[in-house]
HTML snippet that shows the backbone in 3Dmol.js (N, CA, C, O; Angstrom):
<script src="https://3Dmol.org/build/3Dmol-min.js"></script>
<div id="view" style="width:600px;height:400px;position:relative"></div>
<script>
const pdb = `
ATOM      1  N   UNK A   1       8.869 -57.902 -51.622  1.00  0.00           N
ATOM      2  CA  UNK A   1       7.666 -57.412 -50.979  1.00  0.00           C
ATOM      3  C   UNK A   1       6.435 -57.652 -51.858  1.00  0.00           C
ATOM      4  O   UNK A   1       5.449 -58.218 -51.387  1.00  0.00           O
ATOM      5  N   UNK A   2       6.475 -57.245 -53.089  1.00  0.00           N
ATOM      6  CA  UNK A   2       5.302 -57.459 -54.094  1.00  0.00           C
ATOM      7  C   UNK A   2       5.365 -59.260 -54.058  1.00  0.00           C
ATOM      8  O   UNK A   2       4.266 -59.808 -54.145  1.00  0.00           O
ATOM      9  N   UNK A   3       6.395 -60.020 -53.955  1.00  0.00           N
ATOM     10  CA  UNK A   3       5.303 -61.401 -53.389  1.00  0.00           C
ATOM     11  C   UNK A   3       4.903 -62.058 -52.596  1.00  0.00           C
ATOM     12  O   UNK A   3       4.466 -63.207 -52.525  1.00  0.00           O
ATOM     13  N   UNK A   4       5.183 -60.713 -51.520  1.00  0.00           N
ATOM     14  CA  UNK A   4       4.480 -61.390 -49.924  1.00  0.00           C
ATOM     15  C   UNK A   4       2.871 -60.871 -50.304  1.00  0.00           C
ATOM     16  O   UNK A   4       1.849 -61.462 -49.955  1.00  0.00           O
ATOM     17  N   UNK A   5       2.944 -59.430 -51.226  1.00  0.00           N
ATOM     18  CA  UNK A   5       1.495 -59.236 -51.706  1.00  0.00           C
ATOM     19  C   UNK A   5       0.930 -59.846 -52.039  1.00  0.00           C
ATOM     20  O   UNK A   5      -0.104 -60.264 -51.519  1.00  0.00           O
ATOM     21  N   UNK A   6       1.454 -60.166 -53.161  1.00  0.00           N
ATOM     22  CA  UNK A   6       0.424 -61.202 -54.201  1.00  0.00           C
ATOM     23  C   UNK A   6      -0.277 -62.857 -53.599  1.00  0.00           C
ATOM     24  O   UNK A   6      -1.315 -63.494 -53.778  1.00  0.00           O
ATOM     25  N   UNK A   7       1.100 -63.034 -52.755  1.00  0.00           N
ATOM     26  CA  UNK A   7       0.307 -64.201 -51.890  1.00  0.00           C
ATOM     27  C   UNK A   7      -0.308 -64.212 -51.032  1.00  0.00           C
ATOM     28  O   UNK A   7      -1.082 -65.137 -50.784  1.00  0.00           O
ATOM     29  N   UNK A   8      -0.138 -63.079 -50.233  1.00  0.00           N
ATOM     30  CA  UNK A   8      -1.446 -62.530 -49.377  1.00  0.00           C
ATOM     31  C   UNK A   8      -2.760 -62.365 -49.738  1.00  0.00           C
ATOM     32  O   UNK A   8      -3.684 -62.640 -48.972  1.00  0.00           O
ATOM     33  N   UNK A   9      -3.008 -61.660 -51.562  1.00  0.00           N
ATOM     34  CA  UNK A   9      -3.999 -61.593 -51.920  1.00  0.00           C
ATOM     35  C   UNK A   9      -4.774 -62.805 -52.397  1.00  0.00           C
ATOM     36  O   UNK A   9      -6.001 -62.861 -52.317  1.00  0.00           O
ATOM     37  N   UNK A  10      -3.676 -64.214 -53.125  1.00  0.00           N
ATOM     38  CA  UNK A  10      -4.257 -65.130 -52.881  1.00  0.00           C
ATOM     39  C   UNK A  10      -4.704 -65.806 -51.979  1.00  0.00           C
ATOM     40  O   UNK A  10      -5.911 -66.036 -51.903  1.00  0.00           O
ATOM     41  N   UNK A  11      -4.072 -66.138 -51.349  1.00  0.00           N
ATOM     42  CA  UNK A  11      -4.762 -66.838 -49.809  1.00  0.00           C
ATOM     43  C   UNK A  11      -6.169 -66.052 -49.120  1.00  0.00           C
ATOM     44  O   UNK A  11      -6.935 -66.667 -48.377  1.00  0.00           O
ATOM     45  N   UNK A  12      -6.331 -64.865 -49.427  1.00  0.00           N
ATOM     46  CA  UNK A  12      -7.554 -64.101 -49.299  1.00  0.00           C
ATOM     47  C   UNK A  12      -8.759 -64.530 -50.308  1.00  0.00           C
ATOM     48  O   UNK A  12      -9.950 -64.667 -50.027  1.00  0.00           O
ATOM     49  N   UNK A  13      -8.177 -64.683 -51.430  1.00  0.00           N
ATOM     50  CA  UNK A  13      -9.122 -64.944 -51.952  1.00  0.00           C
ATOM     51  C   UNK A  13      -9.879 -66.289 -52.109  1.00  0.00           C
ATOM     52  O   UNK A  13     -11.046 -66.561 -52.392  1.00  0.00           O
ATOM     53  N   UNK A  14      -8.655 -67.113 -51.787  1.00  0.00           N
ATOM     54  CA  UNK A  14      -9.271 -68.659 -51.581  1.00  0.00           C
ATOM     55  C   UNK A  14     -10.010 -68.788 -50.035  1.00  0.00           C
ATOM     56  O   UNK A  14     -10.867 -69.670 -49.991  1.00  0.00           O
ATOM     57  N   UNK A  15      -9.816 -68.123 -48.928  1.00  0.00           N
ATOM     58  CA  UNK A  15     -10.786 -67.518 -48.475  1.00  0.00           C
ATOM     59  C   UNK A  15     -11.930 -67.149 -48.276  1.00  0.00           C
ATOM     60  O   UNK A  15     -12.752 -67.534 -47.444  1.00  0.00           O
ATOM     61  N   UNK A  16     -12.004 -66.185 -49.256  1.00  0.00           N
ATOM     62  CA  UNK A  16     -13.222 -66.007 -49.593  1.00  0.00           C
ATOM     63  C   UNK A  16     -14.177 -66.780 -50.424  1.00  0.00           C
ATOM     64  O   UNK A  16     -15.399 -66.823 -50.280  1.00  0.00           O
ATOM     65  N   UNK A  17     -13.463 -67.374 -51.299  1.00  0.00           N
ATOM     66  CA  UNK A  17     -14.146 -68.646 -52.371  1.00  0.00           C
ATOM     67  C   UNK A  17     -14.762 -70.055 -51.474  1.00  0.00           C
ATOM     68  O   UNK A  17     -15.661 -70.882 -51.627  1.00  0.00           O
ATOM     69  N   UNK A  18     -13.607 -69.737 -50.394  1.00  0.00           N
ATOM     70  CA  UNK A  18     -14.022 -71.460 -49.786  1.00  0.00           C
ATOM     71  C   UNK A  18     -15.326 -70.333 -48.633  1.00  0.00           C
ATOM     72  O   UNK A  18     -16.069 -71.195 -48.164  1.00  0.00           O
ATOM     73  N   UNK A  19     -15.480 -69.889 -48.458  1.00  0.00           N
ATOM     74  CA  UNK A  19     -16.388 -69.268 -46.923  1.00  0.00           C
ATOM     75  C   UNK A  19     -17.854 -69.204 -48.036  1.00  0.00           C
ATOM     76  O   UNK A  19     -18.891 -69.662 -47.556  1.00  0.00           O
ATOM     77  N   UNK A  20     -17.894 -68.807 -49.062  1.00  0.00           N
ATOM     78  CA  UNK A  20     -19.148 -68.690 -49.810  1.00  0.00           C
ATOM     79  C   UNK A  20     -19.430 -70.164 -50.326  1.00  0.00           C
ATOM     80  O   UNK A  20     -20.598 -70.505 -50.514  1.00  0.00           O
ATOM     81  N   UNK A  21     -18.457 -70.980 -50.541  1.00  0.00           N
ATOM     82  CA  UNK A  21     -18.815 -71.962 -50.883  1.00  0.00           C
ATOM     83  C   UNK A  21     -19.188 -73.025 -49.423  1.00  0.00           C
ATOM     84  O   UNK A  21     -19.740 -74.123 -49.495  1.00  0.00           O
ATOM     85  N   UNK A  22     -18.812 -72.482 -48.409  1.00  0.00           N
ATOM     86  CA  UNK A  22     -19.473 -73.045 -47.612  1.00  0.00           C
ATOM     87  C   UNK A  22     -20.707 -72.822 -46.747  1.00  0.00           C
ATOM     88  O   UNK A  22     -21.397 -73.490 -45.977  1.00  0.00           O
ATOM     89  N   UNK A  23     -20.670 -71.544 -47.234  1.00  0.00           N
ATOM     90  CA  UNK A  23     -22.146 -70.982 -46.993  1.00  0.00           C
ATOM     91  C   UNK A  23     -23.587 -71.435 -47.948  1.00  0.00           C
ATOM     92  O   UNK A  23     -24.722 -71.575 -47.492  1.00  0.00           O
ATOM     93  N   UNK A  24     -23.297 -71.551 -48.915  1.00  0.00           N
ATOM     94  CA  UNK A  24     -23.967 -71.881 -50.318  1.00  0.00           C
ATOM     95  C   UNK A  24     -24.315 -73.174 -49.737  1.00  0.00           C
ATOM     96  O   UNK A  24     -25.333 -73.213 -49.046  1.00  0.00           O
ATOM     97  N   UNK A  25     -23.431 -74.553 -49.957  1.00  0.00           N
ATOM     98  CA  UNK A  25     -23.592 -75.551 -49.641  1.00  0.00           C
ATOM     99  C   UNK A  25     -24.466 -75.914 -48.404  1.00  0.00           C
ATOM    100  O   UNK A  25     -25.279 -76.835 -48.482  1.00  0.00           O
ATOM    101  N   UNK A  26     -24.214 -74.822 -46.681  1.00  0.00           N
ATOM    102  CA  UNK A  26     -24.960 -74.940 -46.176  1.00  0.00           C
ATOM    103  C   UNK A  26     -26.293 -74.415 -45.996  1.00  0.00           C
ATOM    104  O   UNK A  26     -26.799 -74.691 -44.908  1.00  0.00           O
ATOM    105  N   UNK A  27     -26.934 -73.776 -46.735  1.00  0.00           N
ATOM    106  CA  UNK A  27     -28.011 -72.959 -46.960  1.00  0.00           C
ATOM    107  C   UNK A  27     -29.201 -73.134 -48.057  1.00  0.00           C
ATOM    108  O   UNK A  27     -30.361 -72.722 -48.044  1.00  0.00           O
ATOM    109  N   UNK A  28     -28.289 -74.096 -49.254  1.00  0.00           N
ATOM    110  CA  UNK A  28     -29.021 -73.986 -50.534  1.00  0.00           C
ATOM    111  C   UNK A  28     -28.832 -75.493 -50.920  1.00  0.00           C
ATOM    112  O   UNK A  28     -27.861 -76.163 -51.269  1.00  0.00           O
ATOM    113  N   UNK A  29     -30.728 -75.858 -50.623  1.00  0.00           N
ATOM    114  CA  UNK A  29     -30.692 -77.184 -51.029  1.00  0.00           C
ATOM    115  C   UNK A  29     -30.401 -77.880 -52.380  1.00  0.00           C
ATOM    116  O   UNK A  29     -30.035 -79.054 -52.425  1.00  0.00           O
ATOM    117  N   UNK A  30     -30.615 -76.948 -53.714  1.00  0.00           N
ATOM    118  CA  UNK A  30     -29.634 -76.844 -54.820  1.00  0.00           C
ATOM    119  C   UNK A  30     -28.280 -77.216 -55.020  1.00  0.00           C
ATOM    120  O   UNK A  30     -27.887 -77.994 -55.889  1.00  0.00           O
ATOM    121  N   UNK A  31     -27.436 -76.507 -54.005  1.00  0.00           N
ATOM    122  CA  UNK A  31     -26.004 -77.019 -54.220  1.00  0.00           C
ATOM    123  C   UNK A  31     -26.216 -78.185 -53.633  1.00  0.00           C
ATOM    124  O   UNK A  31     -26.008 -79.011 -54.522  1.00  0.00           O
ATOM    125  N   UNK A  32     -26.544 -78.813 -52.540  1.00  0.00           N
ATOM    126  CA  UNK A  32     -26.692 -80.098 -52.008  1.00  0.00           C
ATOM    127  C   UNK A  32     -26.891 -81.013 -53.295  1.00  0.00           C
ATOM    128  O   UNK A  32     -26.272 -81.873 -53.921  1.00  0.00           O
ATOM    129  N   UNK A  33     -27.823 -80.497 -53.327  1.00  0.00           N
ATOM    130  CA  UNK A  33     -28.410 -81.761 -54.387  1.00  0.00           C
ATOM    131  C   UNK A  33     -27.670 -82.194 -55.675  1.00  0.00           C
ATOM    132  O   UNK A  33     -27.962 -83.212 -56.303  1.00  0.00           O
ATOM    133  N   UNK A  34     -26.891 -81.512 -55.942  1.00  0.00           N
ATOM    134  CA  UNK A  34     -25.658 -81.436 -56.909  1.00  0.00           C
ATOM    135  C   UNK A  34     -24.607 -82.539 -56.531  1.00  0.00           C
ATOM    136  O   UNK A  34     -23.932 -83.061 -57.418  1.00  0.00           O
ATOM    137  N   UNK A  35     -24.483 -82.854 -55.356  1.00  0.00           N
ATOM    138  CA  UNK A  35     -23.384 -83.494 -55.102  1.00  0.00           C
ATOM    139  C   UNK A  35     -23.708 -84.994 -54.378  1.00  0.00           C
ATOM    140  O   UNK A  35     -24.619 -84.900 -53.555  1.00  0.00           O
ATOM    141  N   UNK A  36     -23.214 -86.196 -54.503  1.00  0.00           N
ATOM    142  CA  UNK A  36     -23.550 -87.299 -53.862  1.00  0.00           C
ATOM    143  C   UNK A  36     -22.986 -87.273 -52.635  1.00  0.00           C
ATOM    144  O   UNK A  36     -23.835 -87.638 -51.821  1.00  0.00           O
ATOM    145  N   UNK A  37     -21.830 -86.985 -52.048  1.00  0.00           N
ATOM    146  CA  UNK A  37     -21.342 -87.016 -50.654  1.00  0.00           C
ATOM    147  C   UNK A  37     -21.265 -85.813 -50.592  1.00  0.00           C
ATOM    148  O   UNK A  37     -20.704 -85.095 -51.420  1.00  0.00           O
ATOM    149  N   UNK A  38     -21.840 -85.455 -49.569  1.00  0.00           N
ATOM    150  CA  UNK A  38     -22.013 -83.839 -49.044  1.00  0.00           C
ATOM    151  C   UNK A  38     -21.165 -84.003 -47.918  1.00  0.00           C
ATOM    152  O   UNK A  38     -20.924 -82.839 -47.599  1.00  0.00           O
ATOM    153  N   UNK A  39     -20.709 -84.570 -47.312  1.00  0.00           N
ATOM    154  CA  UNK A  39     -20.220 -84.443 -46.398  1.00  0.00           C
ATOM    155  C   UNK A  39     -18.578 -84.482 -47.105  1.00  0.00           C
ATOM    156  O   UNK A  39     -17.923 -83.492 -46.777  1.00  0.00           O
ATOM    157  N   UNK A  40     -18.085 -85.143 -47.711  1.00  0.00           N
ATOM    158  CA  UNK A  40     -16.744 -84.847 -48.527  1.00  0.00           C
ATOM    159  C   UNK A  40     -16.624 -83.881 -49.280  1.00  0.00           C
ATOM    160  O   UNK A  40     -15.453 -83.598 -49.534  1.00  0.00           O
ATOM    161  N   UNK A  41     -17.686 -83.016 -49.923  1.00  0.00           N
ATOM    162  CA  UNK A  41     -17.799 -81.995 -50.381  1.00  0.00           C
ATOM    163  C   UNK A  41     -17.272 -80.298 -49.258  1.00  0.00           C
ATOM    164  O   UNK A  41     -16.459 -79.400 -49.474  1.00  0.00           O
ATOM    165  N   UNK A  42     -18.033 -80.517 -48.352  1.00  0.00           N
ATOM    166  CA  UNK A  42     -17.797 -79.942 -47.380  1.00  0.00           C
ATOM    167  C   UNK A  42     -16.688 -79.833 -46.915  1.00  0.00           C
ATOM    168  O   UNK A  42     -16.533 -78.612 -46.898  1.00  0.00           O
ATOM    169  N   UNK A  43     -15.910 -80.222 -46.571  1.00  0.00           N
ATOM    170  CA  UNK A  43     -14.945 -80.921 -46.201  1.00  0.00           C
ATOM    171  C   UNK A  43     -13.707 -80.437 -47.127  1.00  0.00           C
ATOM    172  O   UNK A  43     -12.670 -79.926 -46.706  1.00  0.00           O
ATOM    173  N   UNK A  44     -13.991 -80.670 -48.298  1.00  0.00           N
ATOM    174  CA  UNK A  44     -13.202 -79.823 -49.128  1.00  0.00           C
ATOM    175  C   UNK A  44     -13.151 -78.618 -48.864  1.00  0.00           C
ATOM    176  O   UNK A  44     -12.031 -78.130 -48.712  1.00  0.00           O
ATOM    177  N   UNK A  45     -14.177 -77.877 -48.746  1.00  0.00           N
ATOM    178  CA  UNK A  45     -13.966 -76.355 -49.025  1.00  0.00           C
ATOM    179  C   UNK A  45     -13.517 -75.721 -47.291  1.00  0.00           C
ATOM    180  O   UNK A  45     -13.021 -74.634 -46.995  1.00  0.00           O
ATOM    181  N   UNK A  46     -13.934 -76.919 -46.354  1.00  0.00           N
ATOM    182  CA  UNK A  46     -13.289 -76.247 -44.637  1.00  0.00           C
ATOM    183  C   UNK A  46     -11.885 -76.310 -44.998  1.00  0.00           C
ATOM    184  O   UNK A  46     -11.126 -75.365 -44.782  1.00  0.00           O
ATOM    185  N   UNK A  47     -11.522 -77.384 -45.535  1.00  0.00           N
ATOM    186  CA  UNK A  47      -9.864 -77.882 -45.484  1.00  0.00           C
ATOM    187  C   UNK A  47      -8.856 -76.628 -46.394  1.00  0.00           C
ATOM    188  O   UNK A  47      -7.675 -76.363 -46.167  1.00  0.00           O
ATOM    189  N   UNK A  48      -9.855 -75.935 -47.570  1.00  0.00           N
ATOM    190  CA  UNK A  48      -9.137 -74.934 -48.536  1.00  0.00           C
ATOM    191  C   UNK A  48      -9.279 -73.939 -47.712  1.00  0.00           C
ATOM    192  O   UNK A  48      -8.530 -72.991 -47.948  1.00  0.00           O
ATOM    193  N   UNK A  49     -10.430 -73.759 -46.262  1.00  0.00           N
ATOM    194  CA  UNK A  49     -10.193 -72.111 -46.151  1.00  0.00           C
ATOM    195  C   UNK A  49      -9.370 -72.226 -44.587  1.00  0.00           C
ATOM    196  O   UNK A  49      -9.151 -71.109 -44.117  1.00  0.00           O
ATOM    197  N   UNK A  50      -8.819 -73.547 -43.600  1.00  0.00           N
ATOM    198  CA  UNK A  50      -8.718 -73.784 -42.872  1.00  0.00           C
ATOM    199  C   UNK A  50      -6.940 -73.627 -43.781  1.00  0.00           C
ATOM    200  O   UNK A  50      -6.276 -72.767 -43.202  1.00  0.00           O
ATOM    201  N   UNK A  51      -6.491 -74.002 -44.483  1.00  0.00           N
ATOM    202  CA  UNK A  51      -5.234 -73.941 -44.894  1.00  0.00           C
ATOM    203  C   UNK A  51      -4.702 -72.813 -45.607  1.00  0.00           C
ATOM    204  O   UNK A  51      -3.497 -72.579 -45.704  1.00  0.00           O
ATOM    205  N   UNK A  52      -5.552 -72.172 -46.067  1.00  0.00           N
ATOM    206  CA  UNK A  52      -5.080 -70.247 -46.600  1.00  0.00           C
ATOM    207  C   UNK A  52      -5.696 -69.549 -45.195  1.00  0.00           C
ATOM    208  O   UNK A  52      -5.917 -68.338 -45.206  1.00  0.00           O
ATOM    209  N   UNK A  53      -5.828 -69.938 -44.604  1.00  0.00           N
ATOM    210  CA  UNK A  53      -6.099 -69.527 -42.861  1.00  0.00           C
ATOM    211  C   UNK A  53      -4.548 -69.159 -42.586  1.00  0.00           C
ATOM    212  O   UNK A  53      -3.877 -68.131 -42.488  1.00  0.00           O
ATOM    213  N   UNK A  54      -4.399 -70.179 -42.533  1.00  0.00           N
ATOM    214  CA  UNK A  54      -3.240 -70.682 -41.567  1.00  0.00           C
ATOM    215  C   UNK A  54      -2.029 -69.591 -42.354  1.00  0.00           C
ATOM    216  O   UNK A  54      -1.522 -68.575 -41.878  1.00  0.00           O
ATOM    217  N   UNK A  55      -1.723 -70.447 -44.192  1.00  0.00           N
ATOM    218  CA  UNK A  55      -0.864 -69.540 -44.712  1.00  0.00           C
ATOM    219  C   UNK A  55      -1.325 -68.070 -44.490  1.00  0.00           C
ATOM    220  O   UNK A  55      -0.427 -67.458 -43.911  1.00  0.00           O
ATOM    221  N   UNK A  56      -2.157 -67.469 -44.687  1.00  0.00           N
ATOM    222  CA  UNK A  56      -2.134 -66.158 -44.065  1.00  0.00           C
ATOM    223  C   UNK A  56      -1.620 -65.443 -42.958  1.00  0.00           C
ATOM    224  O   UNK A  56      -1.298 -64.255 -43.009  1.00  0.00           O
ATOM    225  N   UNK A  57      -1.559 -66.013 -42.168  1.00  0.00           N
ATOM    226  CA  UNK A  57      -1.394 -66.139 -41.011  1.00  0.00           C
ATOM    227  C   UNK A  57       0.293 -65.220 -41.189  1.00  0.00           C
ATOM    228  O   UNK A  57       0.823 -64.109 -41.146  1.00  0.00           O
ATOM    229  N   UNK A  58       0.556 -66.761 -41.419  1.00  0.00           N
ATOM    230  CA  UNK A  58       2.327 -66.880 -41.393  1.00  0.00           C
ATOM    231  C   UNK A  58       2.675 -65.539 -42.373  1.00  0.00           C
ATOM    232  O   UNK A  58       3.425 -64.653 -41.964  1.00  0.00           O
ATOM    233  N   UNK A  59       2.154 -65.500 -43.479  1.00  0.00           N
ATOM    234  CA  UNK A  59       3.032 -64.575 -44.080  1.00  0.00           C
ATOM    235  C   UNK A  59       2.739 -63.208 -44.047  1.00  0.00           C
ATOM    236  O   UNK A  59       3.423 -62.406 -44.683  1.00  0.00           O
ATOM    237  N   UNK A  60       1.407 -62.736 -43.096  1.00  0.00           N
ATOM    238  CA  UNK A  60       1.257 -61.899 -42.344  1.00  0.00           C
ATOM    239  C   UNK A  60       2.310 -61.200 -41.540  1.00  0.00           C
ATOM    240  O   UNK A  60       2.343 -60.002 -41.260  1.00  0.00           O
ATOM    241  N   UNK A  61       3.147 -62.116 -41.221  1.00  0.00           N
ATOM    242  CA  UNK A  61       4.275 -61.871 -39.971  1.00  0.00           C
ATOM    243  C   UNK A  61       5.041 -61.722 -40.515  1.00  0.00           C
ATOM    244  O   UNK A  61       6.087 -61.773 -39.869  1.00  0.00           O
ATOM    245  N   UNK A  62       5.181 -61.479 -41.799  1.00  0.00           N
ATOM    246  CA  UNK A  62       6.599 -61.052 -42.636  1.00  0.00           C
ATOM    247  C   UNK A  62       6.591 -59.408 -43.592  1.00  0.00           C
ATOM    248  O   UNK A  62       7.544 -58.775 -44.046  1.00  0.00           O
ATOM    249  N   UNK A  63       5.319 -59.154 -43.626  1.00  0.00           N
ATOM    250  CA  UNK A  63       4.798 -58.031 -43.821  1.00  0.00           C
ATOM    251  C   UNK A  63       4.939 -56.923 -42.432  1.00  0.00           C
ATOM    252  O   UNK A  63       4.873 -57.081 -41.213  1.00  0.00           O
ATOM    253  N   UNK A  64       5.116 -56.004 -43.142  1.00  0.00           N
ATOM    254  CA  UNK A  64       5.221 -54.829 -42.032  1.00  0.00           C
ATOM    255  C   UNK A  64       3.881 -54.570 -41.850  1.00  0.00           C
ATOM    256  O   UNK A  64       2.935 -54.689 -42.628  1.00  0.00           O
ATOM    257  N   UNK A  65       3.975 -53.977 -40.019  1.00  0.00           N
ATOM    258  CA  UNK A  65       2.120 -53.706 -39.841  1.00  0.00           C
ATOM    259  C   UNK A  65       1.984 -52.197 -40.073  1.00  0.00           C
ATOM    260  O   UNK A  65       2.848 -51.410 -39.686  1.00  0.00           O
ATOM    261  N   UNK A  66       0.897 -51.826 -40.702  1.00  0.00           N
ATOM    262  CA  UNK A  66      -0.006 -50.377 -41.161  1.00  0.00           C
ATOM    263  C   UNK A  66       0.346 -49.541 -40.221  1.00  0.00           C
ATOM    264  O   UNK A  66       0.637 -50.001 -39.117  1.00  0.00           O
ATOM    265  N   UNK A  67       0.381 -48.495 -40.398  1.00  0.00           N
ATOM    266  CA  UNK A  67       0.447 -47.181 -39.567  1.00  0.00           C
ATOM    267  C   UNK A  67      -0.699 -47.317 -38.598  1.00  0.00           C
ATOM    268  O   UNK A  67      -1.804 -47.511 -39.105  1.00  0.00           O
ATOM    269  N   UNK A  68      -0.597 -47.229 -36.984  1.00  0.00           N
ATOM    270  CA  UNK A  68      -2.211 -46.817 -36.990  1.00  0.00           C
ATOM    271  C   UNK A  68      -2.192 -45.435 -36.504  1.00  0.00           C
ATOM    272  O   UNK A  68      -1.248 -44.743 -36.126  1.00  0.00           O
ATOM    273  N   UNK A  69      -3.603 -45.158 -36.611  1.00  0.00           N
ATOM    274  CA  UNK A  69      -3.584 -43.290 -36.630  1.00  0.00           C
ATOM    275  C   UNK A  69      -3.633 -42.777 -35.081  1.00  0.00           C
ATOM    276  O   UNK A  69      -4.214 -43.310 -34.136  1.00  0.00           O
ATOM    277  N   UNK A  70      -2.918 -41.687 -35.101  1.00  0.00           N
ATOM    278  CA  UNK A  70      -3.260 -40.996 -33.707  1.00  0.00           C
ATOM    279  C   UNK A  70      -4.479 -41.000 -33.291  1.00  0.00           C
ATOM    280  O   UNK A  70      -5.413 -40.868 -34.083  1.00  0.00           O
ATOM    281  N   UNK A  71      -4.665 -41.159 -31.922  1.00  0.00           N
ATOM    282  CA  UNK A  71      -6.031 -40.357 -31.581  1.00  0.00           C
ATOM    283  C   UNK A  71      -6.480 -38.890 -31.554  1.00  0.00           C
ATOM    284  O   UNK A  71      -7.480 -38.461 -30.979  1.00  0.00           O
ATOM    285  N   UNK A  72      -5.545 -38.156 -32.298  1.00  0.00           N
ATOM    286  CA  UNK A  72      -5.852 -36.869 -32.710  1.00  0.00           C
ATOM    287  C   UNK A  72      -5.928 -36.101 -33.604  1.00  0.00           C
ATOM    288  O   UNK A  72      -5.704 -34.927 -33.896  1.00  0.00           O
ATOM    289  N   UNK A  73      -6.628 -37.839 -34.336  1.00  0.00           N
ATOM    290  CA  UNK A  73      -6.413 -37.960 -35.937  1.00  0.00           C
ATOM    291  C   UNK A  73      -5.657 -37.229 -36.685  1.00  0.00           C
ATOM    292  O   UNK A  73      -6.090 -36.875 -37.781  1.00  0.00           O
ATOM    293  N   UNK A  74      -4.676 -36.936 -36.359  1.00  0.00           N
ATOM    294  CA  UNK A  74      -2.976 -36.236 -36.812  1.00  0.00           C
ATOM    295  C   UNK A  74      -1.905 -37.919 -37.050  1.00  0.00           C
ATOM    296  O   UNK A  74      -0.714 -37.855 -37.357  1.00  0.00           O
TER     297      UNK A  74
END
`;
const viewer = $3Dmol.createViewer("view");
viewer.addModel(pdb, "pdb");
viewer.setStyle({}, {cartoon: {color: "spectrum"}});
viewer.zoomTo();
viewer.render();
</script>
């Protein structure tokens, strides 16, 4: 169970690394300018958060799901 965690928490976090880095890139003419193909750049970071997408996904379904709470908050 602790390494369905731990890989859950990675794939979250590459996630999150690739979604800021694709926010950055699209927003900040700085990071642009850093890089000669922006468009392969890009591309990189859809493909890292499009594939810890996916693994998330899957090993989601091997994890048990959360309690959810009554509606009588009991």
């Amino acid at each position: 169970m602790q390494l369905l965690l731990s890989l859950q928490k990675d794939y979250e976090s590459k996630i999150i690394e690739a979604d800021f880095q694709i926010k950055l890139f699209t927003t900040n003419a700085l990071a642009v300018a850093g890089h000669s193909n922006h468009a392969e750049v890009l591309d990189k970071w859809i493909k890292i958060k499009a594939e810890n997408t996916e693994k998330l996904k899957e090993i989601l379904t091997y994890l048990p799901k959360p309690d959810k709470p009554k509606k009588d908050g009991k």
